[in-house]
C-alpha positions in Angstrom: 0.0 0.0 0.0 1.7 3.2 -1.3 1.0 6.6 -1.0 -0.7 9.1 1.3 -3.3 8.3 3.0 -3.2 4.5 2.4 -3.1 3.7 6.1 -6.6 4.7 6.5 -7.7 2.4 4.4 -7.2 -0.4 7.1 -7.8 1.0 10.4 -11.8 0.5 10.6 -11.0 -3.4 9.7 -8.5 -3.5 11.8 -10.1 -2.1 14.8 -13.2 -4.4 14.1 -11.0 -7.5 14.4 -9.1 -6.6 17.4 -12.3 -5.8 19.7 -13.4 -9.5 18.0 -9.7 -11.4 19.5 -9.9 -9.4 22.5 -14.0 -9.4 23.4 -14.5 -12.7 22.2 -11.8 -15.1 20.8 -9.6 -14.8 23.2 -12.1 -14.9 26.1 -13.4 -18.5 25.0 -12.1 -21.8 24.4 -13.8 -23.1 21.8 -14.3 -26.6 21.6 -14.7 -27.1 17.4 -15.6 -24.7 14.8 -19.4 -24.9 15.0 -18.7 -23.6 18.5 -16.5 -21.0 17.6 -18.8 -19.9 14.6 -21.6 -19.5 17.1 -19.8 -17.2 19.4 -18.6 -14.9 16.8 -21.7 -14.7 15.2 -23.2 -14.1 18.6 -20.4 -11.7 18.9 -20.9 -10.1 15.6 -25.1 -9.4 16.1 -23.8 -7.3 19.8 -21.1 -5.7 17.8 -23.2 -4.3 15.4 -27.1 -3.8 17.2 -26.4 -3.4 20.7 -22.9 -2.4 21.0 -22.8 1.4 21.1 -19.9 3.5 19.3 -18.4 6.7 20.8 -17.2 7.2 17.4 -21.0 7.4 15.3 -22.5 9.5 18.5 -22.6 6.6 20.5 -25.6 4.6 17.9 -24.8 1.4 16.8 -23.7 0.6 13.7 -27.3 -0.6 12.4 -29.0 2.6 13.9 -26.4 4.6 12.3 -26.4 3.2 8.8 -29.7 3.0 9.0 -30.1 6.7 8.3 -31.6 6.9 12.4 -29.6 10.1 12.8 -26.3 11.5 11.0 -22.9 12.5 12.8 -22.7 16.4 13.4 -19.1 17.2 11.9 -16.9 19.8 12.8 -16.6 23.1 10.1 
């Protein structure tokens, strides 16, 4: 990844897989996969409709991109 800016393109993904190892993976020993593709499922639906997000006005991500109610940005 060259050029300016390129980092950015990452960091949500990134950030989105480290709450997953350190909220859920690495919290449970999962038995098999079936298990393990329960709990991160599981993990996934409070992620994304329960969880709330300082960054998106503290809304979840389904309220949010759900058109609910728009960030305020900064002029």
């Amino acid at each position: 990844m060259d050029g300016k800016g390129q980092w950015m393109d990452n960091v949500f993904v990134e950030r989105l897989w480290r709450s997953l190892k350190y909220e859920c993976v690495y919290l449970n020993a999962f038995r098999n996969f079936k298990e393990a593709r329960k709990q991160i499922g599981d993990w996934m639906e409070y992620y994304n409709d329960r969880r709330p997000h300082s960054a998106l006005d503290d809304l979840t991500p389904s309220e949010f991109y759900a058109g609910i109610r728009s960030l305020s940005l900064a002029a």
